[in-house]
N, C-alpha and C positions, 0 to 999 in steps of 0.2 A: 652311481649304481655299482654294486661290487664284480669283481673282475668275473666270477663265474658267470652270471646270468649274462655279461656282454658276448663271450667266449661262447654258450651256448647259442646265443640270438646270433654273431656271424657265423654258426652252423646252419643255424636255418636260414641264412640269406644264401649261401652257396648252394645249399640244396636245392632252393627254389632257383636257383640260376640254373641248376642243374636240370630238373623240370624244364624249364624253357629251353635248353639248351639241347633236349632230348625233342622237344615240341618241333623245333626251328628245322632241326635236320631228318623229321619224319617228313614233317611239310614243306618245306621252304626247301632245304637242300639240294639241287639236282642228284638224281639217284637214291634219291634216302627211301623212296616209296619202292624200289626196286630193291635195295638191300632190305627193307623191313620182308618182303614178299620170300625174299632167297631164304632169310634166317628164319622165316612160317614154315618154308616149305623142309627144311631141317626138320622143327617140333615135329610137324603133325607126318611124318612115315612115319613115327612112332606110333602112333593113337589108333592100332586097328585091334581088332579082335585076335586074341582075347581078352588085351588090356584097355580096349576102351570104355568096357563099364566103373573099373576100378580108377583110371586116369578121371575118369567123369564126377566119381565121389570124393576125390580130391580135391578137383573145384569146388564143389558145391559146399565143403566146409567155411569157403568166404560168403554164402548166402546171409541173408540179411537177418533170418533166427537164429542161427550159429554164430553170426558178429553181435547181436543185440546179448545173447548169451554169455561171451566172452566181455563184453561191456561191462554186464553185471557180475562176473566172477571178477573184473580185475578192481572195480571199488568194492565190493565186498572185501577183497585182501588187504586193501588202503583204507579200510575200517576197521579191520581186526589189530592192522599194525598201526592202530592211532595215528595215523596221518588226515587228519583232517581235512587241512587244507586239498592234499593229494586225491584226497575220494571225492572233491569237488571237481577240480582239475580233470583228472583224467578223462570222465566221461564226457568234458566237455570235446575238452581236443581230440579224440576218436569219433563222436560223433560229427564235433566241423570240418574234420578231415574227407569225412566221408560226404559230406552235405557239400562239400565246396566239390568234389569229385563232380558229383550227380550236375552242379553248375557248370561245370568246366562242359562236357560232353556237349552241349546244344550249344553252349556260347563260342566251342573253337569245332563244332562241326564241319569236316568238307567231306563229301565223297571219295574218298579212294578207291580206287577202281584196279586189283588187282592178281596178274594172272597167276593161280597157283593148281598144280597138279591138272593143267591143262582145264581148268577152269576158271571162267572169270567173276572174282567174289568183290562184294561193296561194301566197304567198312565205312559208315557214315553216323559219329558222335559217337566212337568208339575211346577215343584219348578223354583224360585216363583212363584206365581201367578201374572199376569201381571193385571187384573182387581181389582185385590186387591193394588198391588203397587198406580195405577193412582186412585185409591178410597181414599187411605191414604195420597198422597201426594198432594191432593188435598184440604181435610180435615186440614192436619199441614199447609198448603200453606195458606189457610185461616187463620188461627192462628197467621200466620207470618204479613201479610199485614194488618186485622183490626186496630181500635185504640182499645186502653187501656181497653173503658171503655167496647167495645163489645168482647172483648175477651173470655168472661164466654159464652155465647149465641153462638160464633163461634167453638166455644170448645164441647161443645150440639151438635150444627148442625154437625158439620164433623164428629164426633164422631158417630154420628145416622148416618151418610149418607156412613160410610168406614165400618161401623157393617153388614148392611142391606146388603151391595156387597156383602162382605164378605160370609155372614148367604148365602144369594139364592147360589151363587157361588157351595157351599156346598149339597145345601138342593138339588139342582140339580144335581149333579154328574157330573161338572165339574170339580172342582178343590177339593183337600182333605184338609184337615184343618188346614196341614202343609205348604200345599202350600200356601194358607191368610195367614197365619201366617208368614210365614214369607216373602210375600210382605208387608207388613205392616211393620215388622222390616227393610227392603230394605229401604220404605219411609221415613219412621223415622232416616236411617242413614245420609241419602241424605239431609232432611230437617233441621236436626240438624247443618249438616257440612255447609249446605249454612247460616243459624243464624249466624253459629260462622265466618265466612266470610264478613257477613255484619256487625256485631258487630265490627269487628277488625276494616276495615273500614271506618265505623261512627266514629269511636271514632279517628280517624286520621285527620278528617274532625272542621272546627272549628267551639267551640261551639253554637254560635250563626247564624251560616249557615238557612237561613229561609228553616221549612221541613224537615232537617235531625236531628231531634232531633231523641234519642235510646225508646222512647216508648213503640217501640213496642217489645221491647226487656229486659223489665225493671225486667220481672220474665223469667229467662230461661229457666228454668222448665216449660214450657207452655206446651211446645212443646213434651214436652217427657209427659206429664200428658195425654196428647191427644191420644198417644198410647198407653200408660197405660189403659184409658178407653173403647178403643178400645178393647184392649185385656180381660180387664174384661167382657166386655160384649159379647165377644165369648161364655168364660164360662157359664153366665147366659143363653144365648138364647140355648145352647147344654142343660141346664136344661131341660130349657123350653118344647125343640124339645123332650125328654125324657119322659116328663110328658103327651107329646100328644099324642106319638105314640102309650101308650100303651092303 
């Protein structure tokens, strides 16, 4: 197999380590269910009136017509820019991103049971986050289908747009911060594995095939930079949210 598609595929094993490695210390860790509650209780002072109608439409951009929407805009663009292969692709690995999400939650189900703002709330089949998944896989999804030169600008956009799910997700008290977290690493597995599929692929394909030239694939590391940023700016906006509520 050529060197890119292996480089992409150990992206997606790290990340999936990462996934579990996020899983291990929400649930397994002593303290991890008490630091997920402390870094809740951050977000959500943010989320009251007058910003909790606007925080609310935030999230609801990862809803399941807004992600099916974005689905069909990102292979429409991977059909305009004659990628063929890639307009089959995509939709697949955004939809099993999201489909293995929705399996994860009942199959790693436990009660959590945690006290926040002096009330005691129960997250049970909350990991991952499924608005988080379809925020981030839509995000790398774009990353994947641009050309070359819009890559930096698509990398911004999804980046801001898998952050902001993410943040209201939080700041509202629906999902804890482990659960984004690792929807996000879910998408990033998902996304990475379908690169290294279309990489392998392409390059099977002969060079001069009008359309399927590797472009969009020229830096591997896109794709993982994208949740990288993603995940940085978790951290900043939990600053953020620290600095306001007090």
């Amino acid at each position: 197999m050529p060197r890119r598609p292996l480089l992409l595929l150990a992206l997606a094993l790290l990340t999936a380590c990462g996934a579990l490695a996020v899983w291990v210390a929400a649930f397994v860790v002593p303290g991890g269910r008490a630091l997920d509650a402390t870094a809740m209780q951050t977000f959500t002072g943010v989320a009251r009136p007058p910003l909790q109608p606007s925080i609310h439409g935030v999230a609801v951009l990862a809803d399941p017509a807004p992600f099916l929407a974005g689905v069909a805009a990102l292979t429409a663009l991977a059909l305009l820019r004659r990628r063929w292969l890639m307009a089959l692709i995509v939709p697949g690995v955004l939809l099993g991103a999201n489909l293995a999400t929705q399996l994860l939650k009942p199959a790693l189900a436990d009660p959590r049971v945690l006290e926040l703002l002096g009330t005691q709330v129960i997250y049970a089949g909350s990991w991952p986050s499924g608005h988080a998944t379809a925020s981030m896989s839509l995000a790398l999804g774009l990353v994947l289908v641009v050309g070359r030169r819009l890559r930096p600008v698509a990398a911004l956009l999804g980046a801001g747009y898998a952050i902001a799910v993410g943040y209201a997700l939080v700041a509202l008290g629906y999902h804890l911060p482990s659960d984004v977290l690792g929807g996000y690493l879910v998408a990033a597995t998902f996304t990475l594995a379908g690169a290294a599929a279309l990489a392998a692929l392409e390059a099977r394909l002969p060079a001069r095939a009008p359309g399927m030239t590797l472009s969009a694939l020229q830096h591997p590391t896109a794709l993982a930079a994208g949740a990288g940023i993603a995940l940085l700016g978790i951290a900043l906006t939990a600053g953020l949210a620290a600095v306001l509520h007090r």
